[in-house]
C-alpha positions as CSV (number, residue, x, y, z in Angstrom):
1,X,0.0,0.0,0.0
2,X,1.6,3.4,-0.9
3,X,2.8,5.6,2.0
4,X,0.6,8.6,2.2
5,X,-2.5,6.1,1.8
6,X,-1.4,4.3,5.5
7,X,-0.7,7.7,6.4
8,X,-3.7,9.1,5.8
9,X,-5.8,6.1,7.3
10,X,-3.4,6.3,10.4
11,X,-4.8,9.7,10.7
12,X,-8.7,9.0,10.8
13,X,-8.0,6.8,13.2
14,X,-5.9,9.1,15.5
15,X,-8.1,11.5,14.6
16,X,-10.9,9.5,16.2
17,X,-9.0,8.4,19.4
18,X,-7.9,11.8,20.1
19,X,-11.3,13.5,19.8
20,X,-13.0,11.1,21.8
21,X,-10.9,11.8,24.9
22,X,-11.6,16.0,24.1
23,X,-8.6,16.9,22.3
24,X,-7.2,18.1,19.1
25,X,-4.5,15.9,18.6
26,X,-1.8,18.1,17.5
27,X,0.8,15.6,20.0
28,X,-0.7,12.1,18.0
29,X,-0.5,14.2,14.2
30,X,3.1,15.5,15.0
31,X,3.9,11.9,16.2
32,X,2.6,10.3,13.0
33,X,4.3,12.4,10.5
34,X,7.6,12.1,12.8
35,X,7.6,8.3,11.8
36,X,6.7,9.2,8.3
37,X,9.5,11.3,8.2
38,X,8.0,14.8,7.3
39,X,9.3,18.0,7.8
40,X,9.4,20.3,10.7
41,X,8.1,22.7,7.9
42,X,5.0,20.6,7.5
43,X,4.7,18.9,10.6
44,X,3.9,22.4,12.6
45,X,1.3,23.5,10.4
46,X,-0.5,20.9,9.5
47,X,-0.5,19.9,12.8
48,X,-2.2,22.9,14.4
49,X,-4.7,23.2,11.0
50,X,-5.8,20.1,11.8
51,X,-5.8,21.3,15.7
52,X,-8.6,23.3,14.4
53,X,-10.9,21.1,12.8
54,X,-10.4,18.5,15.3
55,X,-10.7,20.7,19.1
56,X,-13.9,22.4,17.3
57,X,-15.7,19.4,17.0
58,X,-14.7,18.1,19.9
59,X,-15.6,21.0,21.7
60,X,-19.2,21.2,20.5
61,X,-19.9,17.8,21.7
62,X,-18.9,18.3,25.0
63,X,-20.3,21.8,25.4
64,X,-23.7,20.2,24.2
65,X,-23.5,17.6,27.2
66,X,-22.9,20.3,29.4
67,X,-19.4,20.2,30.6
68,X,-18.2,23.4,29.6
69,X,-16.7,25.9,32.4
70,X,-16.1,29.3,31.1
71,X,-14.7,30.9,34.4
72,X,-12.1,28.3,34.3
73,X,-11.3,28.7,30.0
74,X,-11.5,32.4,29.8
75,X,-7.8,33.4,31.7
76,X,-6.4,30.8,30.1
77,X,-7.0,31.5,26.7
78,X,-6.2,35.3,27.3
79,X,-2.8,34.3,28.2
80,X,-2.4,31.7,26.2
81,X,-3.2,33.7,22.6
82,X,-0.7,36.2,22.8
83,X,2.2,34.2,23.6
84,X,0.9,30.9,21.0
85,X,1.2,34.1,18.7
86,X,5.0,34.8,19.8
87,X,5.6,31.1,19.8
88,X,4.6,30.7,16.4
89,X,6.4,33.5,14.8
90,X,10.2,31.7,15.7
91,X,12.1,29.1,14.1
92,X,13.8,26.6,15.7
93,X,16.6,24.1,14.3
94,X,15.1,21.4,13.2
95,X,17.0,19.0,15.0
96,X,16.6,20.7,18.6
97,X,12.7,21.0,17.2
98,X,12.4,17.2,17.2
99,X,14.6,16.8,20.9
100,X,12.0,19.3,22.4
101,X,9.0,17.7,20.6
102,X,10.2,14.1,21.4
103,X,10.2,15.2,25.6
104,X,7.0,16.4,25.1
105,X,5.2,13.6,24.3
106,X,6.3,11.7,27.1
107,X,3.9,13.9,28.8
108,X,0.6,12.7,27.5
109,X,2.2,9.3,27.5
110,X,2.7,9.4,31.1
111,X,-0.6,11.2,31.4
112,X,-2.8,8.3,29.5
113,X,-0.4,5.4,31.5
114,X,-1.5,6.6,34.6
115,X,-4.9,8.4,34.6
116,X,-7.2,8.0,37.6
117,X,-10.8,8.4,36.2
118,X,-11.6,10.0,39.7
119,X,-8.4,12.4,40.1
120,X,-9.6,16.2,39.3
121,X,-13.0,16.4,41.4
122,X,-13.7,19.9,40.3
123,X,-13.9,21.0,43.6
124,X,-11.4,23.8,44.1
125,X,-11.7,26.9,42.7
126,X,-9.4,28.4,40.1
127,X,-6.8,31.1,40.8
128,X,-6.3,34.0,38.9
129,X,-2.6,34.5,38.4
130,X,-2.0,30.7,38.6
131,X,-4.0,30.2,35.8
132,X,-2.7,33.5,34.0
133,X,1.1,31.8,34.4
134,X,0.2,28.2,33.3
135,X,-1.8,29.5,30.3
136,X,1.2,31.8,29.0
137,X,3.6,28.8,29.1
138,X,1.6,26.3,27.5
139,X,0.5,29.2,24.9
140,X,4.3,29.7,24.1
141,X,5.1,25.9,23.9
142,X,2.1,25.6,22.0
143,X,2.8,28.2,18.7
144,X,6.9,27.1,18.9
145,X,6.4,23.2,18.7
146,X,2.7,23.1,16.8
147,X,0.6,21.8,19.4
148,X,-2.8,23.2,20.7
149,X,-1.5,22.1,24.7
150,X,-4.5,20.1,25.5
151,X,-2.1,18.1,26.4
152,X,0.0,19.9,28.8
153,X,-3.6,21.5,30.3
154,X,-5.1,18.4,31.5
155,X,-3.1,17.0,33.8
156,X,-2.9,20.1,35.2
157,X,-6.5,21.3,35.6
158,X,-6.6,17.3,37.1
159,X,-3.3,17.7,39.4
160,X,-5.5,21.3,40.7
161,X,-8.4,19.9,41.2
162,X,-10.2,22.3,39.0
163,X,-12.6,20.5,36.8
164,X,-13.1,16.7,36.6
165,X,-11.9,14.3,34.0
166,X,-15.7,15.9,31.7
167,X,-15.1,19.5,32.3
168,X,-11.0,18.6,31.5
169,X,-12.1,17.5,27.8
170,X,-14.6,20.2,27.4
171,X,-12.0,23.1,28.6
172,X,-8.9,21.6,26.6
173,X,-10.9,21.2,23.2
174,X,-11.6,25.4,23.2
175,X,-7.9,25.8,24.6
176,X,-6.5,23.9,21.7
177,X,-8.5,25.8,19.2
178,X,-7.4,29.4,20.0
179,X,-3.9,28.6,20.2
180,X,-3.9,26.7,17.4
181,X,-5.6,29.4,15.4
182,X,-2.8,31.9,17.3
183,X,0.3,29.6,16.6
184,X,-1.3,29.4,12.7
185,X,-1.2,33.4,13.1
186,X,2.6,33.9,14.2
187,X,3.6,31.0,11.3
188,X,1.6,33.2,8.3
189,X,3.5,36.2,9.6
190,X,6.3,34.2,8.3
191,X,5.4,33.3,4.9
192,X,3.6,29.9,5.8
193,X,1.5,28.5,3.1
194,X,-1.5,26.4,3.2
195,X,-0.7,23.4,1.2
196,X,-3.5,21.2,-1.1
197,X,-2.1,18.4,1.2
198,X,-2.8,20.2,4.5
199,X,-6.8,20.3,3.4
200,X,-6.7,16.8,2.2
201,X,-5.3,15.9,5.4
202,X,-7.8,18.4,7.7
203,X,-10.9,16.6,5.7
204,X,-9.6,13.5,6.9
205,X,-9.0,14.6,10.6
206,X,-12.3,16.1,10.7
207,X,-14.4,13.6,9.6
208,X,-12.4,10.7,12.3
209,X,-12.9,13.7,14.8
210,X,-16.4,14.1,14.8
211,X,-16.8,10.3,15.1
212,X,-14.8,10.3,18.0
213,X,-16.1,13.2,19.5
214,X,-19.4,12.6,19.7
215,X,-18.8,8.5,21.2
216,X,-16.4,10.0,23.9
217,X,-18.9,12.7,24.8
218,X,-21.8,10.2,25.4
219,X,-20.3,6.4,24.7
220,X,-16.9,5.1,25.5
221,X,-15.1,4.5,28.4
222,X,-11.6,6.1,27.5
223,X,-9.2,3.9,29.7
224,X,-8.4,1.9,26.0
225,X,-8.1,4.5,24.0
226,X,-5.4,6.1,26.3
227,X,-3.4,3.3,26.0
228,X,-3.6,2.9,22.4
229,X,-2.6,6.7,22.3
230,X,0.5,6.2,24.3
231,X,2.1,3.2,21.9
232,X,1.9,5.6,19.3
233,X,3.3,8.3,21.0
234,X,6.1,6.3,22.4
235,X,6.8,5.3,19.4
236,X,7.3,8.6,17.8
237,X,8.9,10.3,21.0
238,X,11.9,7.0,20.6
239,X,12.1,8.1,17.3
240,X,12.4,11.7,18.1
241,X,14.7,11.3,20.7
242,X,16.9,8.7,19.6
243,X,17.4,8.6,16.0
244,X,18.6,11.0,13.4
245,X,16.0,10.4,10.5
């Protein structure tokens, strides 16, 4: 079977996983096209235009079932924009790009490995210039590697206690979105171009997205799903890490 036709079926199917669980998948698209050997060129905007696509649709489902917090989004994603923005706008060496991307992944990895289904009881409430601080960071990260940081922000709305695994999903998919349309922002400044493959590739993500989306917002019990995210992932943060291609 030719190349870009496992590629693209790989992607419905990540796609679907990650969309189910309330993200964008930015982490799971950068990890596929890492062991397809694309470019860092390509890899960080097509990963954040499919961001958008993806985080939209899962965001609809899970604001429909009532999950959505908007006291806890809203300083998060004023922080966040500017600096995804900044973040976007740099180039890094392609090399040190893939070493950076390659440690982040081991952070949803570790986060799907170990979830507790009953950490995060939503209980506490949110503080201002903590969540100022945390949504600048992950907004930076997010426009210089091409990720939305759903999944940097879930583990830590969890760790805080501030929303429950529901509310997590339904405040990460918005999160991902507006960074990702930032980060897309600071990368056009630069002469980024839209690609016919990048809309081929969005169509795809969308339509494994909404699948997903809607059976994680009302149907399945993510414990599999997070374990079939982390083998890929591992496998594209080893290759990342510890090879040269």
């Amino acid at each position: 079977m030719d190349p870009i036709a496992i590629f693209c079926l790989l992607l419905i199917i990540v796609a679907f996983l990650y969309a189910a669980v309330g993200h964008g998948g930015a982490s799971g698209y950068l990890a596929l096209m890492a062991l397809f050997g694309f470019s860092q060129d390509l890899m960080k905007p097509t990963a954040l235009l499919l961001n958008l696509f993806v985080s939209l649709i899962a965001f609809v489902q899970y604001r429909r079932s009532g999950y959505f917090n908007l006291k806890v989004f809203l300083p998060l994603a004023i922080a966040s924009v500017p600096m995804a923005f900044a973040g976007g706008m740099l180039e890094v060496d392609d090399t040190l790009y893939k070493r950076i991307l390659g440690l982040l992944l081991l952070i949803p990895i570790a986060r799907f490995l170990i979830a507790d289904d009953k950490a995060g009881i939503g209980h506490r409430e949110p503080d201002l210039v903590t969540s100022l601080i945390i949504g600048a960071a992950i907004g930076f990260l997010s426009g210089l590697i091409g990720i939305g940081g759903g999944i940097l922000l879930s583990p830590l709305l969890l760790l805080l206690g501030w929303t429950d695994q529901k509310q997590t999903a339904a405040i990460s998919a918005p999160f991902i979105f507006v960074n990702s349309l930032s980060g897309l922002g600071g990368q056009l400044v630069n002469g980024m171009e839209i690609s016919s493959d990048m809309i081929l590739f969005a169509s795809l993500a969308s339509a494994g997205g909404l699948a997903g989306a809607w059976l994680g917002a009302k149907k399945f019990d993510p414990k599999i799903i997070r374990m079939l995210l982390a083998g890929v992932l591992l496998l594209a943060a080893f290759k990342l890490l510890f090879t040269r291609a």
